[in-house]
Short mmCIF file of the C-alpha atoms (twelve columns), coordinates in Angstrom:
data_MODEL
# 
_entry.id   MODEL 
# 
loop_
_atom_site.group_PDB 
_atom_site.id 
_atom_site.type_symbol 
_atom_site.label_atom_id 
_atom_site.label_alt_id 
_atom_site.label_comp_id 
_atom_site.label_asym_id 
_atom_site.label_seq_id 
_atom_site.Cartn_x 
_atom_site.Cartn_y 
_atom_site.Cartn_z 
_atom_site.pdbx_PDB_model_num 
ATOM 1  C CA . UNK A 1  42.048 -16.562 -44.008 1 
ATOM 2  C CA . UNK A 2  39.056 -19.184 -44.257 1 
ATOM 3  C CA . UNK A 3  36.206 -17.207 -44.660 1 
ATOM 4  C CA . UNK A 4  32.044 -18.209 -45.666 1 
ATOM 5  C CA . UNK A 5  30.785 -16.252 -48.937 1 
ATOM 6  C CA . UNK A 6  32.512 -13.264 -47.245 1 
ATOM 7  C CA . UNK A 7  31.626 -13.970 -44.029 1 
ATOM 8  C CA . UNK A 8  33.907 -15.027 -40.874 1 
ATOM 9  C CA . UNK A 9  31.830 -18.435 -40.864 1 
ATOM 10 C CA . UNK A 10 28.752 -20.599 -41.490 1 
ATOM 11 C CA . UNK A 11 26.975 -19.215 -38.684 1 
ATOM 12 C CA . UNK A 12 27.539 -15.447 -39.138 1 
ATOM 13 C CA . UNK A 13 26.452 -15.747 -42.848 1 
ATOM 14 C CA . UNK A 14 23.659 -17.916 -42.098 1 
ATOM 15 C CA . UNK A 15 22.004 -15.605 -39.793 1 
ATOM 16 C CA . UNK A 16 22.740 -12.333 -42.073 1 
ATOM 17 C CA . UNK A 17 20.921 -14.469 -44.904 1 
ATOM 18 C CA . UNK A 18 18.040 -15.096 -43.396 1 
ATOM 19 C CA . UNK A 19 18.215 -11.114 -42.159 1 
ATOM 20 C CA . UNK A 20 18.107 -10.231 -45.682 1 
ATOM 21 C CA . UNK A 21 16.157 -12.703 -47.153 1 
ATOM 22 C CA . UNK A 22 12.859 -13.108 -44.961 1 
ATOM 23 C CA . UNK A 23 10.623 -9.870  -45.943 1 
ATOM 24 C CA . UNK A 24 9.310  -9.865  -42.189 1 
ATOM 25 C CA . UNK A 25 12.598 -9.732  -40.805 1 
ATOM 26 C CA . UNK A 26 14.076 -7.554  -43.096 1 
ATOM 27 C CA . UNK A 27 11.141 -4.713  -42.208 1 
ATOM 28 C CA . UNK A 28 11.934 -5.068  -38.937 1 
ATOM 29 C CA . UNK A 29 15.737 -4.706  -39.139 1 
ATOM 30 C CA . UNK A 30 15.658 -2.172  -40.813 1 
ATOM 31 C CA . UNK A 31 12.974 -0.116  -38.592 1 
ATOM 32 C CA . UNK A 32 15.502 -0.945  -35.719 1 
ATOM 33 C CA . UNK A 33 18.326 -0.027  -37.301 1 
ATOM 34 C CA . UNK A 34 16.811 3.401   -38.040 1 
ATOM 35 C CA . UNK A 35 15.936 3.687   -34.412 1 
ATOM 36 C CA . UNK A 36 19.018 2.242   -32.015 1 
ATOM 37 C CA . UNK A 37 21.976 3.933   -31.947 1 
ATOM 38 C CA . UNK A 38 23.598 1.287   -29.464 1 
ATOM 39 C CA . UNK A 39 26.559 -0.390  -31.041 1 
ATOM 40 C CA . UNK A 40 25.391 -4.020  -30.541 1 
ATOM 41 C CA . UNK A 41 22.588 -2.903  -32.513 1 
ATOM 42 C CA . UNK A 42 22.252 -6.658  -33.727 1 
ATOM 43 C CA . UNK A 43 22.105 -8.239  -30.229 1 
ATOM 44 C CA . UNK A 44 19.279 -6.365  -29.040 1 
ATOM 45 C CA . UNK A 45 17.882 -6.678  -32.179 1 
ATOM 46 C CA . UNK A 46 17.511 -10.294 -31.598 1 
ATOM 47 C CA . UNK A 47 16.626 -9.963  -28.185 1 
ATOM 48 C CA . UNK A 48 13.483 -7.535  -29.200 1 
ATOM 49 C CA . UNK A 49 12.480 -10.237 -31.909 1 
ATOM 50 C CA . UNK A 50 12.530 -12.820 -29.276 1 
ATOM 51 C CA . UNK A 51 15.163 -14.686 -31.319 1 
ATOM 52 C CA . UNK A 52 17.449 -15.186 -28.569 1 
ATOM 53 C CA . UNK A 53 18.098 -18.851 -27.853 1 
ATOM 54 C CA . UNK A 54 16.234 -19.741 -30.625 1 
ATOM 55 C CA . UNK A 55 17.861 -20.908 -34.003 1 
ATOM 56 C CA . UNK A 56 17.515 -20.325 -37.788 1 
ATOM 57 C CA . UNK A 57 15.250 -22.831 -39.794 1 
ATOM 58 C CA . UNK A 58 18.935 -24.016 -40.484 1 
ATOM 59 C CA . UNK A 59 20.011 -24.853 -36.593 1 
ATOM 60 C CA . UNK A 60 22.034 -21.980 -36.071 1 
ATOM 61 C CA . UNK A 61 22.063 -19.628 -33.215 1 
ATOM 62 C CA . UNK A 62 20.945 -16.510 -33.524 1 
ATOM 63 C CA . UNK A 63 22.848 -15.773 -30.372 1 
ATOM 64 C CA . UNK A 64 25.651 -18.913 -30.833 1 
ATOM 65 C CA . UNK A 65 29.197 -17.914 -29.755 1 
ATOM 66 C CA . UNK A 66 30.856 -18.413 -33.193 1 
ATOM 67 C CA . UNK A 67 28.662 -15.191 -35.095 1 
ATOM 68 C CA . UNK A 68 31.118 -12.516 -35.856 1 
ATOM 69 C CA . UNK A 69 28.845 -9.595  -34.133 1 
ATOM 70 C CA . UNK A 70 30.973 -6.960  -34.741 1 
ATOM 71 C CA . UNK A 71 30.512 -7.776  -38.513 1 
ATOM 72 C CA . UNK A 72 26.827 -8.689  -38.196 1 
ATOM 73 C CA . UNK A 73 26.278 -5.050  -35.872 1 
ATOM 74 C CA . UNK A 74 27.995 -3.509  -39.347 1 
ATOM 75 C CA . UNK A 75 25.285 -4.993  -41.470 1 
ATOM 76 C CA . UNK A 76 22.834 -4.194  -39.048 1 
ATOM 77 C CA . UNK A 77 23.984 -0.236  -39.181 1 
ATOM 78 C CA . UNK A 78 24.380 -0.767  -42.709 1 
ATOM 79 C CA . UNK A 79 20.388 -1.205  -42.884 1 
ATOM 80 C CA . UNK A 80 19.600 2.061   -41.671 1 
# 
C-alpha cells in the first residue's frame, strides 16, 4: 500500500501537519476536540475555523475529496 509519512496521501498528511504544527491551530483543535463528541469531529472543526474551501499555505484542501477523514477525525479525537 502507497502511503505519505504514514498517511493515506499528500493531502491528508499535509493538513494534519499544519494541525500540529501551527500553535494557533493546534490550541484550537485541541479545545474542540475536548468539547465535540460528533464523529466527524474534524469536519466541523474546519467548518468552525472557517477553513472550509479554503486551502493550506501549501494548496491543499482543507475540505478536498482525497483527505482520509476517518483517519484525520482519529487524530482529531486523539487531541483531546
Amino acid at each position: 500500500m502507497n502511503t505519505y509519512n504514514g498517511w493515506k496521501n499528500y493531502a491528508t498528511w499535509n493538513v494534519a501537519l499544519w494541525i500540529g504544527n501551527d500553535e494557533g491551530l493546534y490550541r484550537a483543535a485541541v479545545d474542540f476536540a475536548r468539547q465535540c463528541k460528533a464523529r466527524a469531529v474534524y469536519r466541523l472543526f474546519i467548518e468552525s475555523m472557517g477553513l472550509d474551501g479554503q486551502r493550506t499555505n501549501d494548496r491543499v484542501k482543507w475540505d478536498g475529496r482525497e483527505l482520509d477523514y476517518q483517519r484525520l477525525n482519529e487524530m482529531m479525537r486523539e487531541l483531546a
